[in-house]
N, C-alpha and C positions, 0 to 999 in steps of 0.2 A: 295454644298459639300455633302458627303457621309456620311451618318451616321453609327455609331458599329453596328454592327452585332446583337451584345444584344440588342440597339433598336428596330432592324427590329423582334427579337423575341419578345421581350414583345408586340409590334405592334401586331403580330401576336395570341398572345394568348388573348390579349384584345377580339381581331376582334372573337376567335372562342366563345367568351361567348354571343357574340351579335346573333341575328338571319339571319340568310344566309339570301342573298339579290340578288334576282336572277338580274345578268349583264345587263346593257341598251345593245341593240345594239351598238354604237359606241364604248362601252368599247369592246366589243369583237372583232369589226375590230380591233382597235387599238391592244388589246394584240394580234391576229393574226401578225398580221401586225411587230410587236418589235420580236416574236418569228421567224417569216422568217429572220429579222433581223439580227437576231444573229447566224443563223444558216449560212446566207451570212458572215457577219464579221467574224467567226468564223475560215472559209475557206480563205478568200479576207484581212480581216485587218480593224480595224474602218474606214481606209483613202479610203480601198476600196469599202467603203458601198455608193451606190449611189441612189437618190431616183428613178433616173430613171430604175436601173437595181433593185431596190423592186419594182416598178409598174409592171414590164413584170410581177416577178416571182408571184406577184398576181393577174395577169389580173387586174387593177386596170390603173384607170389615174393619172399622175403625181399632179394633182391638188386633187385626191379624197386621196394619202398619205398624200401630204402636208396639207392638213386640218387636220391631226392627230396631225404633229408637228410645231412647228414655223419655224422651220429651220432644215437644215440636222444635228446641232451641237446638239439639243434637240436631235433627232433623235438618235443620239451616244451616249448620257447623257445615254436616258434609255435604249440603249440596253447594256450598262457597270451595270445600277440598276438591269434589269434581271438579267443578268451572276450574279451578286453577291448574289440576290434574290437567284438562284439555289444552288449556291456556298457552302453557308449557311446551307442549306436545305438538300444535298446530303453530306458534310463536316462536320460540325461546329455541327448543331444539334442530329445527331446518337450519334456522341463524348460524346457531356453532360451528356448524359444516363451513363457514364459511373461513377466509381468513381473518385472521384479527387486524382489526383498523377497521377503516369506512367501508371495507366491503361487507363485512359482519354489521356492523350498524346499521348500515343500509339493507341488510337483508333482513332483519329483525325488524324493523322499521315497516317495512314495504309489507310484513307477513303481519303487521300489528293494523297497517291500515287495511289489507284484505278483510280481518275476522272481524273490525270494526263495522265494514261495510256490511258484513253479513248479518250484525248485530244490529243495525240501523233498524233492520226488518222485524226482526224479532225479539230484540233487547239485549242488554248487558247487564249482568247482573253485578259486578263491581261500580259500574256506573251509575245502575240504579241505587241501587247501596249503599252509594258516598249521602245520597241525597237522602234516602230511609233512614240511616243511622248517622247522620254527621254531628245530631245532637243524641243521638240516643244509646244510652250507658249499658253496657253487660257484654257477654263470655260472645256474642257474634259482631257485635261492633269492634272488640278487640280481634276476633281473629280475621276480619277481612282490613283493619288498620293495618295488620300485621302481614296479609298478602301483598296489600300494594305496596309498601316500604319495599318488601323483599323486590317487587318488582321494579320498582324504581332503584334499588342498589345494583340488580342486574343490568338494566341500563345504563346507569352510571361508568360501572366498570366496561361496559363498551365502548362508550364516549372516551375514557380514560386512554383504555385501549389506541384509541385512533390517533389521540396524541403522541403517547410513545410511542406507534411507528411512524408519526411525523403524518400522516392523512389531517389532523386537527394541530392547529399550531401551537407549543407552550404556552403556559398561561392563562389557555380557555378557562374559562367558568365552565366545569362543566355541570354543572346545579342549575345555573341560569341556562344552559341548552336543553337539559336535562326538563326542566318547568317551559321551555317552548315548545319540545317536541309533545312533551302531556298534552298543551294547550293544542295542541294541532289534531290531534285524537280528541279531544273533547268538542273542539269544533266540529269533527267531523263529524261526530256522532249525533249532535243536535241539530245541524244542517240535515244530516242524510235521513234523520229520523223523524223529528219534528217539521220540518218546513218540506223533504222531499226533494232538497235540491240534486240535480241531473249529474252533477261536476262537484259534488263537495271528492270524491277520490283523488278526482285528477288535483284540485286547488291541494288538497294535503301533500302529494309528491312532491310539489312544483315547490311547496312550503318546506319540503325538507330540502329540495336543492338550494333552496335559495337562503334557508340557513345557513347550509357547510360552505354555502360558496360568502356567505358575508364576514364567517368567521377566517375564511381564508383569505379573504381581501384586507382584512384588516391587519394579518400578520404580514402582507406583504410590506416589503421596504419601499418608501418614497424613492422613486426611479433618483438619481443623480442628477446635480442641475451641471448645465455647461458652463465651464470656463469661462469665461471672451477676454482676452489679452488686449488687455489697454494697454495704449501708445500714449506715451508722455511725449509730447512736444514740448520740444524746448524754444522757449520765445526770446534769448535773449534779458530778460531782465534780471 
């Protein structure tokens, strides 16, 4: 299974206080090897990654891959750990630098529909993926279920975030924000990919302003109505 995102960072800053450990060779095939990978699936689909079409594209023999991994299913495992590994790295971490509230949302946001856009081109392989395995059972449909939850709890606690410091108003749903800004990245991705439209980037930003600004309309107070001081005339009866 996949682990948070948080983990693979604290992993990460552990690893830079240690001293740099120059790679064996085999690790270097190997990460060669997971990056052609992914750049095949990326294009093809996990289902279309085969070991024999990553032997051609590394001049390599079927048996000198297969000694990297146990199986084609490894094989998938980490080239979903890469994607995520980058994912993270080009998403998630620029984000943190940010403050917490909507200026961290919105930077995470903004950097989620950059690598979208970039993937319009060339594929998503979590996107693709939902669709590959949405019905189909075993050890990679569990571990990319288990990416995007993680990522969608990272989200979450951003959205969370913007509340407690008062950027999103008490009481948001943030599940239901949470399920439109997905929706907004998924649009993007089939506009920008499928049909080729010019402006799906710009309509997703505009799509998140006009989110935070409807959930902010909504908390606001009904302005005060006026007064008007009525005059009783007295008529005599």
């Amino acid at each position: 299974m996949a682990s948070s995102p948080f983990a693979a960072i604290e992993s990460s800053a552990l690893a830079r206080r240690r001293p740099p450990r120059a790679p064996r060779k085999g690790e270097q095939t190997r990460a060669a090897i997971v990056e052609t990978a992914l750049e095949l699936a990326a294009r093809d689909g996990l289902e279309g990654l085969t070991i024999g079409a990553l032997a051609e594209r590394m001049r390599m023999s079927k048996s000198g891959v297969f000694a990297h991994f146990g199986s084609r299913e490894d094989l998938q495992i980490a080239v979903l750990k890469a994607y995520e590994r980058r994912f993270v790295d080009e998403v998630l971490l620029p984000g943190l630098k940010e403050r917490r509230g909507l200026p961290r949302l919105r930077a995470i946001f903004e950097r989620w529909i950059d690598r979208t856009a970039i993937e319009a081109a060339r594929g998503c392989i979590w996107i693709s993926g939902a669709t590959e395995y949405d019905d189909r059972p075993g050890a990679v449909r569990e571990e990319l279920v288990a990416m995007v939850r993680s990522w969608q709890r990272e989200l979450s606690r951003a959205i969370q975030q913007a509340v407690e410091t008062g950027d999103l108003p008490v009481g948001l749903d943030v599940q239901e924000l949470l399920f439109q800004l997905y929706g907004v990245i998924l649009v993007l991705h089939h506009d920008g990919r499928l049909l080729g439209s010019p402006d799906a980037v710009v309509r997703a930003r505009r799509s998140f302003d006009r989110l935070v600004d409807s959930y902010r309309q909504t908390a606001r107070p009904a302005p005060a109505k006026k007064r008007t001081n009525v005059r009783t005339v007295k008529t005599g009866r």
